[in-house]
TORKEFI-32866 format. One record per residue (C-alpha): residue in three letters; x, y, z. Coordinates in Angstrom, 2 decimals. Layout:
<doros>
[doro 'ala'; [X; Y; Z]]
...
</doros>
This chain:
<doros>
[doro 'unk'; [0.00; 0.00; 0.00]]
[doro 'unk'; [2.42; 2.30; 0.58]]
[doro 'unk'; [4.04; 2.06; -2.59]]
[doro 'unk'; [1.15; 2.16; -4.29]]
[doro 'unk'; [0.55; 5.92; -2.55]]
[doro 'unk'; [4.28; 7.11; -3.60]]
[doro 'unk'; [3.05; 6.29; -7.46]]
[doro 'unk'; [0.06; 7.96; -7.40]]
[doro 'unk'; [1.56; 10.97; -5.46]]
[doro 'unk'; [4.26; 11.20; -8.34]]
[doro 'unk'; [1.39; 11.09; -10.83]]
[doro 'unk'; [-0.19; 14.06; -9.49]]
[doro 'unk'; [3.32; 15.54; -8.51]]
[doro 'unk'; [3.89; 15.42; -12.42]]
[doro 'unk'; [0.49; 15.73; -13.78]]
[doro 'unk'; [0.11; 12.20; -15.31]]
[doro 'unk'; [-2.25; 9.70; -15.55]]
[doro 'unk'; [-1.41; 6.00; -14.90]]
[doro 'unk'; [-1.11; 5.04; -18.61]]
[doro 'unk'; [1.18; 8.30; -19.11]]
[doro 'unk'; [3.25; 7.30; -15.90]]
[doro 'unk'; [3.51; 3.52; -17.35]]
[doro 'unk'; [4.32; 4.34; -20.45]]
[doro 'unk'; [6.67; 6.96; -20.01]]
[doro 'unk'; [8.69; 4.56; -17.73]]
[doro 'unk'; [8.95; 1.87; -20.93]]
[doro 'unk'; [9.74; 4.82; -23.58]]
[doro 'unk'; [12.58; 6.78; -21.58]]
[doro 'unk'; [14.54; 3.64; -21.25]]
[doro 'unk'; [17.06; 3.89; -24.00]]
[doro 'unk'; [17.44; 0.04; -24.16]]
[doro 'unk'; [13.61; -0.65; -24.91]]
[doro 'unk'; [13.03; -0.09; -28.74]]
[doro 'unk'; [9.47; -1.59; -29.31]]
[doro 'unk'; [6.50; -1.50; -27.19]]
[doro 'unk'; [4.02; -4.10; -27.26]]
[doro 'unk'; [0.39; -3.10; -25.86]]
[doro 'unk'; [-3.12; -5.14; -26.30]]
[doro 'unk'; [-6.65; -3.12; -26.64]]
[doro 'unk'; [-10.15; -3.55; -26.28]]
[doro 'unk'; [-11.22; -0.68; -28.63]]
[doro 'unk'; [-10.79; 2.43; -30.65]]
[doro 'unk'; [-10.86; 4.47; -27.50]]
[doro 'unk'; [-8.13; 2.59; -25.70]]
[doro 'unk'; [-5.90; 2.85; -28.58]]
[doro 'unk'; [-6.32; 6.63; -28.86]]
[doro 'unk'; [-5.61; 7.27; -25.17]]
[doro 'unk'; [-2.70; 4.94; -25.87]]
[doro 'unk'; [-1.62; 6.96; -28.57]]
[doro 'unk'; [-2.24; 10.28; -26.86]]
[doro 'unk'; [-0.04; 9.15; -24.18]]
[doro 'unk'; [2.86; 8.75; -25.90]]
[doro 'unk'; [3.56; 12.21; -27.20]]
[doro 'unk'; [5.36; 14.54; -25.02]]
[doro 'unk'; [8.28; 14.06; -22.73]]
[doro 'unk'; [8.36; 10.72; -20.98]]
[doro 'unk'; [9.30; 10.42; -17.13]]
[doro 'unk'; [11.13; 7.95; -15.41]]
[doro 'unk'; [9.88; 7.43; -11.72]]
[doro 'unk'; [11.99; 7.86; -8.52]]
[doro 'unk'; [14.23; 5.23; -7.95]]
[doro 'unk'; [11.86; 4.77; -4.35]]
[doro 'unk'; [9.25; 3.50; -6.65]]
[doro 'unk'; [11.49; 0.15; -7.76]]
[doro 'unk'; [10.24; -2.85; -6.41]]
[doro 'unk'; [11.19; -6.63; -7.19]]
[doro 'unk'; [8.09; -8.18; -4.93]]
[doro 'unk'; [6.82; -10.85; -7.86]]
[doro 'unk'; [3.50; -10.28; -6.48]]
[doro 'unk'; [3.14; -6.83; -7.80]]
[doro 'unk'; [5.57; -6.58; -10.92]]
[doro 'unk'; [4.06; -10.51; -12.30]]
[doro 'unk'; [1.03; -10.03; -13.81]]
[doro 'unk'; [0.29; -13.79; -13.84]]
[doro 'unk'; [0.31; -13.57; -10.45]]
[doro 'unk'; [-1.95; -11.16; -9.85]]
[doro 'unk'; [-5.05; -11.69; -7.94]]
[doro 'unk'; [-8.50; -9.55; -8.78]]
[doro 'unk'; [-10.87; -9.79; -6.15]]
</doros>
């Protein structure tokens, strides 16, 4: 929980959304060249699109975590 309160703090801190925040992490790393991302619609793909224009943020290194249970998505649990 409390990381989960230092990432959205840094969202509002930098006036992002969550898709802006994720994707900005993937696109300022200079070693990633391709990003992969699934939709459901037209919509999802805009916002997608629309998110990746502008200047792309990395988060604070106090955001890292290597806790499988939150960086795996298989092994995420939706209740």
């Amino acid at each position: 929980q409390p990381l989960l309160q230092k990432w959205e703090s840094w969202l509002v801190e930098n006036n992002l959304t969550p898709l802006q925040g994720c994707l900005g992490f993937v696109l300022s790393n200079p070693h990633i060249d391709r990003v992969v991302v699934g939709v459901d619609s037209l919509e999802q793909l805009q916002e997608i699109i629309a998110a990746t224009t502008g200047i792309f943020l990395s988060p604070p290194d106090d955001l890292c975590c290597d806790d499988p249970d939150l960086i795996n998505p298989a092994r995420w649990r939706l209740t």
